[in-house]
N, C-alpha and C positions, 0 to 999 in steps of 0.2 A: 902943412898939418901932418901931423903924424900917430898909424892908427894901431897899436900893440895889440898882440893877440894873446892875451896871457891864460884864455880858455874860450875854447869854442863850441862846445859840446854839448849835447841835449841833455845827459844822463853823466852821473858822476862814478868812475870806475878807475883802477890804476890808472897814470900815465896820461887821461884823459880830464880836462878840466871842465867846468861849469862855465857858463857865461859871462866874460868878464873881458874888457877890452880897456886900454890905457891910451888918453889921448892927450899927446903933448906931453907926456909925463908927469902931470900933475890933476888931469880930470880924468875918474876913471867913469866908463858907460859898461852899467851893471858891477855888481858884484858877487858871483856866484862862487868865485874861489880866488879872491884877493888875499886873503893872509897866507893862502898856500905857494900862491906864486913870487906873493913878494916877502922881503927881508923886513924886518921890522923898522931900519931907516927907511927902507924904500916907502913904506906903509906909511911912514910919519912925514911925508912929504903927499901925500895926498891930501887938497883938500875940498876936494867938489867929486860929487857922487849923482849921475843921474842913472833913475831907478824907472825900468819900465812898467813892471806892477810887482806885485808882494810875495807872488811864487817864490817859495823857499831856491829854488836853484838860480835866481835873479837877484836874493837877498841876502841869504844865508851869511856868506864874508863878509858883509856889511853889521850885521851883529859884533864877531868876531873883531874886525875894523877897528868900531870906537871903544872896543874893552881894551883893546893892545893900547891905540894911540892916547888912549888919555893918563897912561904911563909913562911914555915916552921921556926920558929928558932933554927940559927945552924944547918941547911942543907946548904952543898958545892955541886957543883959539878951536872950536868944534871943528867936528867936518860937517860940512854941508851936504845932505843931501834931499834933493829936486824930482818931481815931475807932477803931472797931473794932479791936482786937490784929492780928488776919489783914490788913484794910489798913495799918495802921503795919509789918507785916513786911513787905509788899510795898515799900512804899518804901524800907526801909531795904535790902531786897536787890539790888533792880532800879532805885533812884532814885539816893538817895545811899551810893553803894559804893564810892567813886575810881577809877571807871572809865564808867559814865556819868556823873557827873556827883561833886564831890568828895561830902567827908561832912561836911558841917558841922554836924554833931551832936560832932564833935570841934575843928572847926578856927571859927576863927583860932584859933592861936595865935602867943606867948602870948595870953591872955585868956578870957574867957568863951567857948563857943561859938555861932554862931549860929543854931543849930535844934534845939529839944527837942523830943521825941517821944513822946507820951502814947499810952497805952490806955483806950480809955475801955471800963466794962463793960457789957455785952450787955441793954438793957434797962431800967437801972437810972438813976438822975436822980444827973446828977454836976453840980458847979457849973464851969460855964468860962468865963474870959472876961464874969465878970458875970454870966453869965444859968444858968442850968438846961437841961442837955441831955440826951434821949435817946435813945439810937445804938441801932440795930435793925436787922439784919439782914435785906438786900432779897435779890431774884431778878435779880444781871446773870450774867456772861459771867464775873467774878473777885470775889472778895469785895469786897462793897458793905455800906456803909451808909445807911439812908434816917434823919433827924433830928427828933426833935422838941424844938423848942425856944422856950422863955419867959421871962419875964422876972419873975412872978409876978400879974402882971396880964393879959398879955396874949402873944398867941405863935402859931406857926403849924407846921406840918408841913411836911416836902423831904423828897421821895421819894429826893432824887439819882437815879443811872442804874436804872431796874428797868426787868422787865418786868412782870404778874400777881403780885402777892403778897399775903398776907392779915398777918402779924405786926402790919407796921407799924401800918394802917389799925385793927386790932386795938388798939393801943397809945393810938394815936392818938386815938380815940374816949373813952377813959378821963381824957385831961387838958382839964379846964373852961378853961384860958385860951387853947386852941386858936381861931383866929379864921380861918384860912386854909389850902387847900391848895397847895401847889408843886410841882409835877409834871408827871415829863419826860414829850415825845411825839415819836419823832425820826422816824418813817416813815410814809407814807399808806396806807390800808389795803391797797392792792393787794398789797404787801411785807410782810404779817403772817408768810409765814415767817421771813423776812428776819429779820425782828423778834423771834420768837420767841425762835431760834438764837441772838440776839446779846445776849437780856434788854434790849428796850428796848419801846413801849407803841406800839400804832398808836391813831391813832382809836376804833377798832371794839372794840382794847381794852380799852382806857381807861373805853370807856361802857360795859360789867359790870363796870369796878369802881365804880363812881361811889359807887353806893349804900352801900359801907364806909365811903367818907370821911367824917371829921366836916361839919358844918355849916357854912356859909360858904364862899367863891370859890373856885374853883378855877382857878390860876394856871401857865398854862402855858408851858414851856421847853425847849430840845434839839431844836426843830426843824432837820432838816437843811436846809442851806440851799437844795439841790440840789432839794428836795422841796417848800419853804418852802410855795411857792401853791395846791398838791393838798393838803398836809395841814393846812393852814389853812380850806382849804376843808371840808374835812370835819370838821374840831374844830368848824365853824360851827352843824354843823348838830345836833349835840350838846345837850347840858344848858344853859341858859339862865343857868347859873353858872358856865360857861368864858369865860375868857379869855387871848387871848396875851398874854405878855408882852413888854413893849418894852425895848431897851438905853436908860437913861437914865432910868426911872420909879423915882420912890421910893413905897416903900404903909409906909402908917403902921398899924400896929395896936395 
């Protein structure tokens, strides 16, 4: 399996991208800055999108997405995207409603639409996109989903946006092709309220959760940028199996 890091970043600034990760070259997880990263072929070769909640820096390319691809020539068929019921209603209420933004889960027309919109169940191993996934209920700010997902050899966990939560990590420890974790950390500890309140991970808390995780790396993302050097710094001094992640790294598992 192979896992594209086409943006890793909490906050969107030059050079720095939004949350977006390419797996296998054809399912992207999140979409925070996919039309920035890719070419408009590369774009029209996507067709599974799993979405961990409705946060504009989790969604926002996915707008942008199916307005490009359903131009495309010689593209059939929607993109799909999946997670959680409670985040697929968000975006159907608040994303695509023809008024932020149209609904192309109905439009073009005539023709196919370009965006279908999946529920995936709570827990359960659904097949998408090729691989096997499992959508699980995190701790943000609005309904979230953290992911686990494999390919039947091999595969890794994404927390998406959380703060503290046990489910996942719960979950997560139960599937043998687990190889890695992915998991955000958007503030430095001084801002643990901050963090709290907003469901997102400092340093400080991150390492009580460490010990849940399955075995293997633990790959971190959501840094704010504003914060970037304080909370890099203190992820340093952490678990000997942290690492940031960089825009532009691919990990093979």
């Amino acid at each position: 399996m192979r896992l594209e890091v086409l943006g890793c970043h909490g906050g969107d600034v030059p050079n720095l991208r939004l949350p977006t990760f390419l797996v296998n070259d054809r399912l992207l997880l999140e979409a925070g800055a996919v039309t920035s990263a890719l070419t408009l072929p590369q774009q029209a070769l996507i067709e599974h999108v799993l979405v961990s909640h409705a946060h504009l820096d989790h969604v926002v390319g996915l707008a942008f997405l199916v307005d490009n691809v359903q131009s495309v020539p010689g593209r059939q068929g929607p993109v799909t995207a999946a997670s959680l019921p409670s985040v697929m209603q968000d975006l159907r209420d608040h994303c695509f409603n023809n008024r932020l933004w149209p609904d192309f889960t109905v439009l073009p027309k005539p023709g196919p639409p370009a965006l279908r919109i999946e529920s995936l169940p709570d827990g359960e191993p659904t097949k998408f996109g090729g691989l096997t996934v499992l959508a699980v209920p995190v701790n943000h700010s609005v309904p979230a989903a953290g992911f686990v997902i494999t390919d039947g050899t091999a595969g890794f966990v994404f927390s998406g946006d959380t703060g503290p939560t046990e489910e996942l990590w719960r979950v997560a420890r139960h599937v043998r092709e687990v190889r890695a974790n992915v998991v955000e950390t958007a503030f430095p500890n001084r801002l643990e309220a901050l963090a709290r309140a907003s469901g997102h991970y400092t340093p400080s808390l991150l390492e009580r959760e460490i010990e849940r995780m399955p075995d293997g790396p633990i790959l971190i993302y959501h840094l704010k940028p504003a914060f970037y050097e304080e909370t890099a710094a203190e992820l340093a001094r952490l678990d000997t199996r942290i690492r940031i992640m960089r825009q532009g790294e691919t990990y093979t598992f």
